[in-house]
C-alpha positions as protocol buffer text, in pm:
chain_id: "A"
residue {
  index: 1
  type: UNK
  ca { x: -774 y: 130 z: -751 }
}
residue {
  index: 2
  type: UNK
  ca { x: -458 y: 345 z: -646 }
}
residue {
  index: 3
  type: UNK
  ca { x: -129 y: 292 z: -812 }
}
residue {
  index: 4
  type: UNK
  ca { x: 140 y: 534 z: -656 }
}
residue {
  index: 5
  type: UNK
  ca { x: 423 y: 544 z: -873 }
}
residue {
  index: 6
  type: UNK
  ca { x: 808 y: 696 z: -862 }
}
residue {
  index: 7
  type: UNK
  ca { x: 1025 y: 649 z: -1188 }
}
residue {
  index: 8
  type: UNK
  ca { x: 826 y: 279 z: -1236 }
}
residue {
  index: 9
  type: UNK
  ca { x: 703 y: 382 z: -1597 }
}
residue {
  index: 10
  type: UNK
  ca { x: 803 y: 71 z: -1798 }
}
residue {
  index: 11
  type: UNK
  ca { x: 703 y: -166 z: -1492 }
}
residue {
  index: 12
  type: UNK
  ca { x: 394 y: 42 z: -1479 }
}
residue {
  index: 13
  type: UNK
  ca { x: 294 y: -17 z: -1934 }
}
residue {
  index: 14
  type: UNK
  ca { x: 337 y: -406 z: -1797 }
}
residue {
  index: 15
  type: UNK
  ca { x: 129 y: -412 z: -1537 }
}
residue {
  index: 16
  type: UNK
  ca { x: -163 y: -180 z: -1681 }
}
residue {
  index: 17
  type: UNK
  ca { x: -336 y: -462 z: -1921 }
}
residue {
  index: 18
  type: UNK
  ca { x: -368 y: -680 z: -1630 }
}
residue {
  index: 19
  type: UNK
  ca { x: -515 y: -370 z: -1404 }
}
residue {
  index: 20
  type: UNK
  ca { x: -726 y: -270 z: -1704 }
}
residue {
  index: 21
  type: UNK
  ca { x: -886 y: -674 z: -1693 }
}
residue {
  index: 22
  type: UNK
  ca { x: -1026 y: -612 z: -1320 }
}
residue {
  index: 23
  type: UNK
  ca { x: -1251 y: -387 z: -1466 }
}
residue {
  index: 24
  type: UNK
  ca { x: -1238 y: -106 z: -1157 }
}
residue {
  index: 25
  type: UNK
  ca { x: -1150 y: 196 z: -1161 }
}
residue {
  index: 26
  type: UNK
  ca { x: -799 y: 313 z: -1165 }
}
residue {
  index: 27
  type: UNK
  ca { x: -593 y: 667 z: -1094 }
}
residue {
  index: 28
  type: UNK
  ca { x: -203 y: 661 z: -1116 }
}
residue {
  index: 29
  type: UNK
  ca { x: -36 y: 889 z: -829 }
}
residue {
  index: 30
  type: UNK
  ca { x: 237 y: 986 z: -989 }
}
residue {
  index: 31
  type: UNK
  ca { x: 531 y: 1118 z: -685 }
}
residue {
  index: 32
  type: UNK
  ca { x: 738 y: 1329 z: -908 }
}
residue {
  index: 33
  type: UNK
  ca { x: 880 y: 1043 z: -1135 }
}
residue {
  index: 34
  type: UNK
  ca { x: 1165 y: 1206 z: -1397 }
}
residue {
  index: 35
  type: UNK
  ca { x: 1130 y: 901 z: -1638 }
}
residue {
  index: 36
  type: UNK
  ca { x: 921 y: 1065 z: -1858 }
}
residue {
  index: 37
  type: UNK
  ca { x: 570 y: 911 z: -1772 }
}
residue {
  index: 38
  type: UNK
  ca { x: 318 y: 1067 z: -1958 }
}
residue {
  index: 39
  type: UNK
  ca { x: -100 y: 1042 z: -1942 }
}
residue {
  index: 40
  type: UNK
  ca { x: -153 y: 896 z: -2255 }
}
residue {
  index: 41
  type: UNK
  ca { x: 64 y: 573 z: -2165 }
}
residue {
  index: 42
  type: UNK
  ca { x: -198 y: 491 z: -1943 }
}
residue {
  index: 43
  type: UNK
  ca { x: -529 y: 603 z: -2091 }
}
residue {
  index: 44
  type: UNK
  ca { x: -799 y: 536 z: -1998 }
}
residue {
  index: 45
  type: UNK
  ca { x: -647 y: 515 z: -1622 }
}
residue {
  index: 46
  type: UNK
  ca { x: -692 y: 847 z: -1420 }
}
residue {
  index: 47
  type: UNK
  ca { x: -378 y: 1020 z: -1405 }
}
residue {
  index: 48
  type: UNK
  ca { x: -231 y: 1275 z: -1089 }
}
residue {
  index: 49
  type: UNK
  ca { x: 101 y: 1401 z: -1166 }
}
residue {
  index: 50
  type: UNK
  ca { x: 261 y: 1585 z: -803 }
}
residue {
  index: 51
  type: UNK
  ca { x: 548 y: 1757 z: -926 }
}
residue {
  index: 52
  type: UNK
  ca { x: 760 y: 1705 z: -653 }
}
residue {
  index: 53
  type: UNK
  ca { x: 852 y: 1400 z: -485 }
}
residue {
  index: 54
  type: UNK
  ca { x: 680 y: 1350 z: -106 }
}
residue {
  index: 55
  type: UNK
  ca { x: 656 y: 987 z: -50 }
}
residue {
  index: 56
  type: UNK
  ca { x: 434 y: 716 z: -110 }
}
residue {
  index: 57
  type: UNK
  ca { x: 222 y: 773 z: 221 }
}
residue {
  index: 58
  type: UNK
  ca { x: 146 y: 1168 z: 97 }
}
residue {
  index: 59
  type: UNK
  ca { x: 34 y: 1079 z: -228 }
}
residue {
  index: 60
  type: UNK
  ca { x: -179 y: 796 z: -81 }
}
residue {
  index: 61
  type: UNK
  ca { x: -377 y: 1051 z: 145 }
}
residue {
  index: 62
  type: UNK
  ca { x: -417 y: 1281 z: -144 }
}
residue {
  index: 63
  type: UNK
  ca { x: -549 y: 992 z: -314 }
}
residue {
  index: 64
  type: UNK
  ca { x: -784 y: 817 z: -80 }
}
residue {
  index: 65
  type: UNK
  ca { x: -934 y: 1205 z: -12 }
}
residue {
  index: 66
  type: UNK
  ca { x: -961 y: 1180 z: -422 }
}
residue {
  index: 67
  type: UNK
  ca { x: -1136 y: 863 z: -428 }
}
residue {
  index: 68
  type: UNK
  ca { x: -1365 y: 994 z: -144 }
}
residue {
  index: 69
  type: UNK
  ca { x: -1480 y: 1247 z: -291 }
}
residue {
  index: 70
  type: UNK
  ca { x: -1589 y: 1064 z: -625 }
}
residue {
  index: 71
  type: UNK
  ca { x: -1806 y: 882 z: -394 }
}
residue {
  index: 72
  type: UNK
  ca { x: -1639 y: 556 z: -328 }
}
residue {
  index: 73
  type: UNK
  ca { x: -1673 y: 327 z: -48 }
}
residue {
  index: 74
  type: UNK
  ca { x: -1280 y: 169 z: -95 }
}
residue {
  index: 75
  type: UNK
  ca { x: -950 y: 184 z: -248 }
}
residue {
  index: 76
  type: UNK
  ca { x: -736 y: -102 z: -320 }
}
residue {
  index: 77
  type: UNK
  ca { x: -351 y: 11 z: -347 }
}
residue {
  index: 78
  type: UNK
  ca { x: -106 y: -221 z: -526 }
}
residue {
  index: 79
  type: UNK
  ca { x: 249 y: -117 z: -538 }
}
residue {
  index: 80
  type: UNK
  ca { x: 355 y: -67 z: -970 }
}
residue {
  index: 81
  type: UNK
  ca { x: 682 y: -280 z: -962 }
}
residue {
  index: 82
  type: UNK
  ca { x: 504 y: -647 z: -1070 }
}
residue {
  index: 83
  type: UNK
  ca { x: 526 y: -825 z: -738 }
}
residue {
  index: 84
  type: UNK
  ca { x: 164 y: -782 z: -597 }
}
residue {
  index: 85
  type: UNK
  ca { x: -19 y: -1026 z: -818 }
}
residue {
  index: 86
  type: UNK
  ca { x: -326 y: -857 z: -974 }
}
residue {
  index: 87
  type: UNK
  ca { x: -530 y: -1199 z: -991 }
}
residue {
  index: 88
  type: UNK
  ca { x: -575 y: -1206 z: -606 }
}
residue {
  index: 89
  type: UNK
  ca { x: -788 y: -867 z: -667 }
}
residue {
  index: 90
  type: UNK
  ca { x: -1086 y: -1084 z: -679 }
}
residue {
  index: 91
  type: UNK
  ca { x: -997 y: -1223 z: -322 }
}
residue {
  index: 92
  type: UNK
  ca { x: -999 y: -929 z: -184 }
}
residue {
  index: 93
  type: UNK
  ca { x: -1339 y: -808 z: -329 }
}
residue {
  index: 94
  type: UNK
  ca { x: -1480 y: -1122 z: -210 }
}
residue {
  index: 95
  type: UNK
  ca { x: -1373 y: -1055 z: 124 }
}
residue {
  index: 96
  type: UNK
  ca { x: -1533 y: -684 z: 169 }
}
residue {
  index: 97
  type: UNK
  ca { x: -1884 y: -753 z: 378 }
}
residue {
  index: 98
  type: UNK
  ca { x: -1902 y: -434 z: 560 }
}
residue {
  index: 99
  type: UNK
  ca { x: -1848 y: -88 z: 471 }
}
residue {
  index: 100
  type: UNK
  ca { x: -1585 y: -98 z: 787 }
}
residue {
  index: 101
  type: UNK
  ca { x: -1379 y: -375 z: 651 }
}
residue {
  index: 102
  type: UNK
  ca { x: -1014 y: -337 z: 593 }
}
residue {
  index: 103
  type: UNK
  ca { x: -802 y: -617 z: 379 }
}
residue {
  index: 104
  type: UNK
  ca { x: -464 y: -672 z: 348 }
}
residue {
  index: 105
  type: UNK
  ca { x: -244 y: -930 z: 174 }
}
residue {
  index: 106
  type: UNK
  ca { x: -54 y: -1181 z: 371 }
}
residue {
  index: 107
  type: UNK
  ca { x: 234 y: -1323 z: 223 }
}
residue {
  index: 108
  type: UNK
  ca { x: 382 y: -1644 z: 286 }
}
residue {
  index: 109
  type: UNK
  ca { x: 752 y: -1602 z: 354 }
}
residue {
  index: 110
  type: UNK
  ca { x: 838 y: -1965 z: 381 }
}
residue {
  index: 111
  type: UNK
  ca { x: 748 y: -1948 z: -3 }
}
residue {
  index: 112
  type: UNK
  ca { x: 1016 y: -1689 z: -106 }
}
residue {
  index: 113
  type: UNK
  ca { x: 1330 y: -1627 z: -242 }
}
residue {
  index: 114
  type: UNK
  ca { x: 1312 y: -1290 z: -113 }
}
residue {
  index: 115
  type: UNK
  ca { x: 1676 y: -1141 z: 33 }
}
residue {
  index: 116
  type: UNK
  ca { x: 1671 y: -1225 z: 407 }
}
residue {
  index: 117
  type: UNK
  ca { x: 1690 y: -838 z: 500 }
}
residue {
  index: 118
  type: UNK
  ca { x: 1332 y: -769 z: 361 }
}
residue {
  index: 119
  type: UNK
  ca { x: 1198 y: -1070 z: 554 }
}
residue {
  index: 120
  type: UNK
  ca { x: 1374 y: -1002 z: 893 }
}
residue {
  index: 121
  type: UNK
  ca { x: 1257 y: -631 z: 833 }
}
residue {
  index: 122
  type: UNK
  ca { x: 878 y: -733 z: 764 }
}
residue {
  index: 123
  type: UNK
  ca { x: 871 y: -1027 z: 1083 }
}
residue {
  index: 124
  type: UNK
  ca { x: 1002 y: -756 z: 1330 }
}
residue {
  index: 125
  type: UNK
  ca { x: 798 y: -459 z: 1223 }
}
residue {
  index: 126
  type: UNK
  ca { x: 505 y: -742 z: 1221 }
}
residue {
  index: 127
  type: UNK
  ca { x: 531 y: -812 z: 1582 }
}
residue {
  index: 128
  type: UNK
  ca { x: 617 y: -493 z: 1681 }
}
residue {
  index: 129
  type: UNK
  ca { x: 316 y: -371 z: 1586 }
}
residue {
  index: 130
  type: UNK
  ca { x: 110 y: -660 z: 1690 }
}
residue {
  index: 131
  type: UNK
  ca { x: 267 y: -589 z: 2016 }
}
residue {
  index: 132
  type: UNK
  ca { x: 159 y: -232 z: 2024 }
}
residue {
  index: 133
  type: UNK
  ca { x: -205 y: -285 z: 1883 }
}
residue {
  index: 134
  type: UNK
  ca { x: -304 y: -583 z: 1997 }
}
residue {
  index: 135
  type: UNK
  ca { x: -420 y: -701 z: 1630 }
}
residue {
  index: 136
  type: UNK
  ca { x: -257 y: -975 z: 1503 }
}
residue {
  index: 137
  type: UNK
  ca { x: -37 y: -832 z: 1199 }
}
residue {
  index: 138
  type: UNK
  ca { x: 121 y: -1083 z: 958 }
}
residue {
  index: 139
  type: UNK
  ca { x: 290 y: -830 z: 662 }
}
residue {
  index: 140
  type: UNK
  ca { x: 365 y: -483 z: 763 }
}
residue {
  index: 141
  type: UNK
  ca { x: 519 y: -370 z: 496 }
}
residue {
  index: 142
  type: UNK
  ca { x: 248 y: -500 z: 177 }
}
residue {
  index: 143
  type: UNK
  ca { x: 102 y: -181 z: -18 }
}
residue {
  index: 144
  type: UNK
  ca { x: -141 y: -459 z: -168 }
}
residue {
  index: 145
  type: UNK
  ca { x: -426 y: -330 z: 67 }
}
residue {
  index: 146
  type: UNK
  ca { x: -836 y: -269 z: 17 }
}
residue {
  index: 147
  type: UNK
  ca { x: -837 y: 78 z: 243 }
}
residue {
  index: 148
  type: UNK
  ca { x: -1208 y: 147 z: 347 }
}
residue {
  index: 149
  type: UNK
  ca { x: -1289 y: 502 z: 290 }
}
residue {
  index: 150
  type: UNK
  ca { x: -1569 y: 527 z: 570 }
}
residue {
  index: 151
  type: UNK
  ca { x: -1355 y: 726 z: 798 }
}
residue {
  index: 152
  type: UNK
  ca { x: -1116 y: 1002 z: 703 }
}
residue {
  index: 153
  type: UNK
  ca { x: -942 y: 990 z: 1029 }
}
residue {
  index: 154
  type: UNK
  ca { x: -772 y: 642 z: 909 }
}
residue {
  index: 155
  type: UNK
  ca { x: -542 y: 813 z: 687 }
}
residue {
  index: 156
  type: UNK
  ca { x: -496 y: 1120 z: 912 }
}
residue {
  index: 157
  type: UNK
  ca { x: -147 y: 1018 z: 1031 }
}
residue {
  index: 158
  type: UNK
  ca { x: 189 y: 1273 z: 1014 }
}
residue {
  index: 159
  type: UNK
  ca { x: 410 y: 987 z: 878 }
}
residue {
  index: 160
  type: UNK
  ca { x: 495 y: 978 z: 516 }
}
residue {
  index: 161
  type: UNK
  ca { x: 691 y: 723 z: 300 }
}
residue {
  index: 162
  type: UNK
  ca { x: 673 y: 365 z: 340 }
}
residue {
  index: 163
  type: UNK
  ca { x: 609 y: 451 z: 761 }
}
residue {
  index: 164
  type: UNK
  ca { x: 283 y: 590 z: 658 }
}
residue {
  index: 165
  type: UNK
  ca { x: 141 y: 219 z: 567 }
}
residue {
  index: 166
  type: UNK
  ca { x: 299 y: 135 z: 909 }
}
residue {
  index: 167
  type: UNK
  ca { x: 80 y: 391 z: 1115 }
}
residue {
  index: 168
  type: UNK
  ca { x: -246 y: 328 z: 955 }
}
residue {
  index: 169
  type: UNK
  ca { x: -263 y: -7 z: 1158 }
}
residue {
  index: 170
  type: UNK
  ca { x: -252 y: 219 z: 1499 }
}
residue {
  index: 171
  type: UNK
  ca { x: -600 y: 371 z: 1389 }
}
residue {
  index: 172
  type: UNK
  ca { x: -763 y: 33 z: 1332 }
}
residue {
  index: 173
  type: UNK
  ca { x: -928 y: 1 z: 1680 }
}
residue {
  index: 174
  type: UNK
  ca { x: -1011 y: 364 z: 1701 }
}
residue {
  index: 175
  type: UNK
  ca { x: -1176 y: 403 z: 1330 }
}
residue {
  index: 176
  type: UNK
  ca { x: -1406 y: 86 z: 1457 }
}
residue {
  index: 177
  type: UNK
  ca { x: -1258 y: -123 z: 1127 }
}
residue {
  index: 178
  type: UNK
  ca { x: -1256 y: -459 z: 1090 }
}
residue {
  index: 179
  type: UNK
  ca { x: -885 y: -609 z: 988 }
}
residue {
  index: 180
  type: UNK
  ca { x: -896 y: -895 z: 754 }
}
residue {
  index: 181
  type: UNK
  ca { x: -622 y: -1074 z: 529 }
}
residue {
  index: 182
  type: UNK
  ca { x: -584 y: -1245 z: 196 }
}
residue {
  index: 183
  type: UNK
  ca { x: -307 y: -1499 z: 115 }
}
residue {
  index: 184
  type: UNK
  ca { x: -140 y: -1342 z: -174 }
}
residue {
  index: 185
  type: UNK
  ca { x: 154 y: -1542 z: -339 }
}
residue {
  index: 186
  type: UNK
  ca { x: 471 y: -1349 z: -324 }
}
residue {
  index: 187
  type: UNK
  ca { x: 614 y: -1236 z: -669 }
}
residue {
  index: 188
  type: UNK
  ca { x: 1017 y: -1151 z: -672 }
}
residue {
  index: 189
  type: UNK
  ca { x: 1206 y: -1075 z: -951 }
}
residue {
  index: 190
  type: UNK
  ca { x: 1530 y: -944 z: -771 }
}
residue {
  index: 191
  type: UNK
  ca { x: 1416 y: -577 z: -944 }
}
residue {
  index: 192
  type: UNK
  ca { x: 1547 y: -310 z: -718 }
}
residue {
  index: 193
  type: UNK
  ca { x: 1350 y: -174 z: -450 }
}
residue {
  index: 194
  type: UNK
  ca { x: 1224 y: 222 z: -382 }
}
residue {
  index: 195
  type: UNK
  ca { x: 1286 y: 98 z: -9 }
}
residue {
  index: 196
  type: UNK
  ca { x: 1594 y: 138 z: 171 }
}
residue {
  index: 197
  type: UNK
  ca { x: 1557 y: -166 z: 460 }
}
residue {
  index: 198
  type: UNK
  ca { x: 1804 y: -51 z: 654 }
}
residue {
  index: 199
  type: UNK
  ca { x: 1736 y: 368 z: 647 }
}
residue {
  index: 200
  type: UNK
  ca { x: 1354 y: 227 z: 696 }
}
residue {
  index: 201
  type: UNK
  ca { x: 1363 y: 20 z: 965 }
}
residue {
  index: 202
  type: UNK
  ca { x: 1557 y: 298 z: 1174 }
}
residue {
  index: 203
  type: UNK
  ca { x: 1275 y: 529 z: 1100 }
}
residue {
  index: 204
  type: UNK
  ca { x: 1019 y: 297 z: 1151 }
}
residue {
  index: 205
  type: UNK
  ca { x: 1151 y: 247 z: 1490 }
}
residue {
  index: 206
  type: UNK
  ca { x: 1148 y: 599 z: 1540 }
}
residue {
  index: 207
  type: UNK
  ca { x: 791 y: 645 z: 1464 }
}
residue {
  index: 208
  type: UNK
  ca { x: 716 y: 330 z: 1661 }
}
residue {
  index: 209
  type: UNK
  ca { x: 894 y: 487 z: 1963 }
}
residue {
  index: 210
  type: UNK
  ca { x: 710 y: 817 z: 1896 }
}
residue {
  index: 211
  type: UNK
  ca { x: 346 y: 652 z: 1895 }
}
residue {
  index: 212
  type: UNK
  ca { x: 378 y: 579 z: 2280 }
}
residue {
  index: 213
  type: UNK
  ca { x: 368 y: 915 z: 2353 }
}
residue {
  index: 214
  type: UNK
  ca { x: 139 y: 1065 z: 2068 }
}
């Protein structure tokens, strides 16, 4: 299990009991946090510390490369600030048949008390991408994902940040996976976000744009 992390160190003591429970194993990717995180407030969790700050989608790569090389199959990513719910883990391990098999969390936004900006921003990027794939995409934006490891070239995209989890779904088709989702109830505690919706959406239309011609 990856948990990237950026200055989430007291959301990230909550959370690790509950991580700890699933019984997998887990490395922290720490992004340059400056809140004083250190390794043993999370033993016996794996911990990376990059000392500079390069976005969630860089210290992803790093980490699926990590997790790759230890010899496993997948990674399931959860985002550290409480609102992907770590007892629909299960649900996604029951849903891995194949080795090609990528699951991601589906939220269901007529269940949610989430601002309207972050819902608008998730349905447009949704169909956007839908559009452009051909897959049928229901939550864009979720980190809550079970990445299979099978094929390097699924994580070998130039976007970084939050546009990285965006341009994994345009290598889908060509790694040969198999997209599958997992209701996941949707956890909000009005905590702010490391996303900017506005700055984000501009540059996810930028990369979206971009892909036509890359």
């Amino acid at each position: 299990m990856l948990i990237p992390v950026y200055n989430s160190r007291e959301h990230l003591k909550r959370l690790l009991p509950a991580l700890f429970d699933t019984g997998l194993a887990i490395m922290i990717l720490d992004d340059g946090s400056t809140d004083g995180l250190i390794e043993a407030e999370i033993h016996p969790a794996q911990f990376v510390r990059f000392p500079q700050n390069r976005g969630k989608g860089a210290v992803l790569r790093d980490g699926f490369e990590m997790a790759r090389a230890a010899g496993f199959d997948f990674a399931l990513t959860l985002d550290a600030d409480g609102q992907h719910p770590v007892t629909s883990v299960p649900a996604f391990l029951k849903s891995i048949k194949e080795p090609t098999d990528f699951v991601i969390g589906h939220r269901n936004w007529n269940m949610t008390n989430m601002p309207w900006s972050r819902i608008v921003s998730n349905t447009v990027t949704s169909w956007l991408l839908s559009r452009r794939t051909g897959l049928k995409i229901y939550d864009s934006q979720i980190g809550f994902r079970c990445y299979p490891l099978v094929n390097p070239e699924l994580w070998s995209v130039p976007e970084g940040g939050f546009q990285f989890e965006s341009a994994i779904f345009l290598k889908i088709r060509t790694c040969g996976l198999n997209l599958k989702w997992v209701d996941v109830p949707v956890i909000y505690d009005d905590e702010p976000s490391h996303m900017h919706h506005f700055r984000d959406t501009w540059k996810f239309i930028r990369f979206y744009l971009r892909s036509f011609w890359t």
